[in-house]
N, C-alpha and C positions, 0 to 999 in steps of 0.2 A: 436554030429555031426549034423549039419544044415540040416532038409528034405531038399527034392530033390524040385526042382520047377518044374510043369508039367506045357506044354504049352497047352492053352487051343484049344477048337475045331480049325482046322484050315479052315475051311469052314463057311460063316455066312447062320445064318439058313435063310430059305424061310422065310419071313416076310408077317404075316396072314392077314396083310390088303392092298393093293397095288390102289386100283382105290374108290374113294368119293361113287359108288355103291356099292361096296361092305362094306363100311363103313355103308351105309343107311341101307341096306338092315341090319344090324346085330343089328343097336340102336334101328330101327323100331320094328327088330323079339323080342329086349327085353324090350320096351316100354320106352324107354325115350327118353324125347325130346332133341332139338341139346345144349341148356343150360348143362344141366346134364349130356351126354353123352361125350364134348367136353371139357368138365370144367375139370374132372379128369386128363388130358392131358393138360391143362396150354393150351387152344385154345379156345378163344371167339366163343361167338355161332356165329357169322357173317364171323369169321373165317373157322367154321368148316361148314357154310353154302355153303362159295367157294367150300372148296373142296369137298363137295358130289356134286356141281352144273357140276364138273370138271376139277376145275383145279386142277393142280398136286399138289399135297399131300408131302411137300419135307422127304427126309430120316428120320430125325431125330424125326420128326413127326410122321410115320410110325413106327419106334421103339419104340416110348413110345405106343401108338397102341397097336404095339403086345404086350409086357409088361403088362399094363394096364386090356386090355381084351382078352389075349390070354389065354390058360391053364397055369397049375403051371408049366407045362413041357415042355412048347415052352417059358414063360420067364426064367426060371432054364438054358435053353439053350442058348436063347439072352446074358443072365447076365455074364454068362461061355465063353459066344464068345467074347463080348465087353471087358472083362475082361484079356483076352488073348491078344489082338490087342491095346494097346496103343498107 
């Protein structure tokens, strides 16, 4: 007999990175520069220059964010939400 399909969270988690300061604020606290810190997220440093200067930061960017540099346990969550919501 086929498991059962569980739907995943139905809530999307609070996303760890929301404003370009708090982005600065977390590359600076672990010393890398905007090359290295933007690069693992597929975002040019001049990219990710904007958005800690302020401009907005879009969704998708934000998820790979939390993903990226969140705990195992806020992207296990991410991963379980996006995974739910096609």
């Amino acid at each position: 007999m086929p498991e059962a399909i569980t739907k995943g969270p139905s809530r999307r988690p609070v996303l760890r990175f929301q404003t370009g300061d708090e982005v600065r604020a977390y590359r600076q606290k672990r010393g890398l520069n905007q090359m290295e810190f933007w690069s693992r997220v597929g975002v040019t440093q001049s990219g990710g220059s904007r958005y800690e200067s302020g401009r907005s930061i879009p969704r998708p960017v934000q998820v790979l964010l939390h993903m990226t540099y969140g705990t195992d346990k806020q992207a296990e969550s991410m991963l379980s939400w996006l995974r739910g919501h096609r």
